[in-house]
C-alpha positions in Angstrom: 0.0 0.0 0.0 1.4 3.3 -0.7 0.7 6.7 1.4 -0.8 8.0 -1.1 -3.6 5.4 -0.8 -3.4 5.1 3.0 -4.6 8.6 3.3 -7.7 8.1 0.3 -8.8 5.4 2.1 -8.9 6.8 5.6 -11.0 9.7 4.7 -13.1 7.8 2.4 -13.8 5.8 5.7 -13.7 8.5 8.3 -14.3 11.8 6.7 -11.3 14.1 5.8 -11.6 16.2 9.2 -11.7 12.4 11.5 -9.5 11.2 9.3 -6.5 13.6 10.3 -7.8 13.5 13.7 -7.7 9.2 13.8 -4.0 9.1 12.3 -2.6 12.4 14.6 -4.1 11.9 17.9 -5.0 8.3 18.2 -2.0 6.3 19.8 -2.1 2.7 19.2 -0.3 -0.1 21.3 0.0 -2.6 18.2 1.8 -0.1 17.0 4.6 0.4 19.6 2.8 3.1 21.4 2.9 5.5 18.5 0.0 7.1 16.3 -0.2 6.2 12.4 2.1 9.5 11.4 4.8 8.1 14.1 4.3 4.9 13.1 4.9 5.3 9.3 7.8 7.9 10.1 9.2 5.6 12.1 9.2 3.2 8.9 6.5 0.6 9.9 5.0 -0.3 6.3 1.8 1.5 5.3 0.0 -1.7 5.3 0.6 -2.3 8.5 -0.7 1.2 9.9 -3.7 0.8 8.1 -4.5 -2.7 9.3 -3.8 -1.5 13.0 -6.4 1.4 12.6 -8.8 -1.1 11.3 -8.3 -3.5 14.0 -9.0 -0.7 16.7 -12.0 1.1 14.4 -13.9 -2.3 13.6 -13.8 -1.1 9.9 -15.3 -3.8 8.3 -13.3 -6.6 6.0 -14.8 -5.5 2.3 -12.6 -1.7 3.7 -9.3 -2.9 4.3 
């Protein structure tokens, strides 16, 4: 997955104000304590950001 889609696909499923709010201000421990912007800065793979925000958001299988 590439960032570019990570970030369509987060506000297609939270709206494009949530959406900066979930990946900024949401701090996830499957993700070593860090919030999706860390986490991807920190070089965890896009993929796995995205699957760790729809683990915690219970977005639904057909989404991910």
């Amino acid at each position: 997955m590439r960032l570019q889609e990570f970030w369509s696909r987060l506000g297609e499923q939270f709206g494009s104000m949530r959406a900066e709010s979930v990946a900024r201000d949401h701090v996830f421990a499957s993700l070593g304590g860090r919030n999706a912007v860390e986490a991807i800065e920190a070089g965890l793979p896009v993929r796995r950001v995205w699957l760790a925000i729809c683990e915690e958001f219970d977005v639904p299988r057909k989404d991910r």
